[in-house]
C-alpha positions as CSV (number, residue, x, y, z in Angstrom):
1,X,-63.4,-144.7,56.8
2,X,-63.2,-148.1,56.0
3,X,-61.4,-150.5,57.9
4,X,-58.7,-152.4,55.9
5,X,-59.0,-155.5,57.8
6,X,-63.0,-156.3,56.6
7,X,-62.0,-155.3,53.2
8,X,-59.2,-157.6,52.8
9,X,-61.5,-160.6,54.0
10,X,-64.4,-159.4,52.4
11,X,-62.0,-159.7,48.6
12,X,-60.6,-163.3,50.0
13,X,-64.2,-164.5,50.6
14,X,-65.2,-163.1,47.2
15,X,-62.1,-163.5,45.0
16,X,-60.3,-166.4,43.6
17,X,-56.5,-166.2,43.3
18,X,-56.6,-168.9,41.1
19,X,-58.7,-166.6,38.5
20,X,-58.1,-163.8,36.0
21,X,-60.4,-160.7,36.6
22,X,-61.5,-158.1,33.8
23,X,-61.5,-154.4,35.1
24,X,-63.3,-151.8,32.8
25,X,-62.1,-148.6,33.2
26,X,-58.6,-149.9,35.5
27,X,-57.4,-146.3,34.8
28,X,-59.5,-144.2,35.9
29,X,-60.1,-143.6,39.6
30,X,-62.1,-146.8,41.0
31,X,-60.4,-148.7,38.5
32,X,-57.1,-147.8,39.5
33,X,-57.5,-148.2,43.3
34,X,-58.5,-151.9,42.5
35,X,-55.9,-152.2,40.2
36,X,-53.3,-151.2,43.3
37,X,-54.8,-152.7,45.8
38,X,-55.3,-156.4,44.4
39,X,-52.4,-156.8,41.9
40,X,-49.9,-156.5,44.9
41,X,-51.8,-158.9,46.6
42,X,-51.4,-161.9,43.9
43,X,-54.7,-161.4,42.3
44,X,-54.0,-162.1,38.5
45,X,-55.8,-158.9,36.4
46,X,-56.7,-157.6,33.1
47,X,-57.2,-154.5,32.8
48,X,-59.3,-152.8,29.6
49,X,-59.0,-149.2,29.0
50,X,-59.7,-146.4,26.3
51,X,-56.2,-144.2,26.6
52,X,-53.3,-145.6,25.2
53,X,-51.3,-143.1,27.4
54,X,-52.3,-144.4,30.6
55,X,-52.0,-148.2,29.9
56,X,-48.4,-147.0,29.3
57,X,-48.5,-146.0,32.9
58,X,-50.0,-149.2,34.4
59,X,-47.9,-151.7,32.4
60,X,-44.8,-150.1,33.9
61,X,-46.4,-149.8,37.4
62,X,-47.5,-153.8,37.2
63,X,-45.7,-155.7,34.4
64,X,-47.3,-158.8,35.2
65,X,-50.7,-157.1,34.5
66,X,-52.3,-157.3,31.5
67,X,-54.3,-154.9,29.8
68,X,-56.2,-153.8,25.8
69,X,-56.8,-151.0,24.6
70,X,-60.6,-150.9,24.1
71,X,-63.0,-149.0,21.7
72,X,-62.4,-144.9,21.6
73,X,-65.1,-143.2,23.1
């Protein structure tokens, strides 16, 4: 198990809040557990995707994200 504390400062040593971040893939299951841990947090995301479906899913989850529909597999 991880402990949440040490993740949290290892993402604020890493990450800029000041930044946009790209996640590939911000659907599927890593993607998505980025997705809901950092948007909450402030950090400001893109998120690119190949099912229209589920970036349905994630723009009314997180509004303020934003997100493309990339090439179909």
């Amino acid at each position: 198990m991880v402990n949440k504390k040490s993740t949290d400062t290892i993402y604020n040593m890493i990450l800029d809040k000041n930044k946009k971040y790209l996640i590939t893939g911000g659907t599927g299951f890593l993607g998505k557990e980025l997705v809901n841990y950092l948007v909450p947090k402030g950090y400001k995301i893109r998120v690119l995707c190949r099912d229209e479906a589920k970036l349905v899913y994630l723009k009314e989850e997180y509004p303020q994200c934003s997100s493309r529909l990339g090439p179909q597999g």
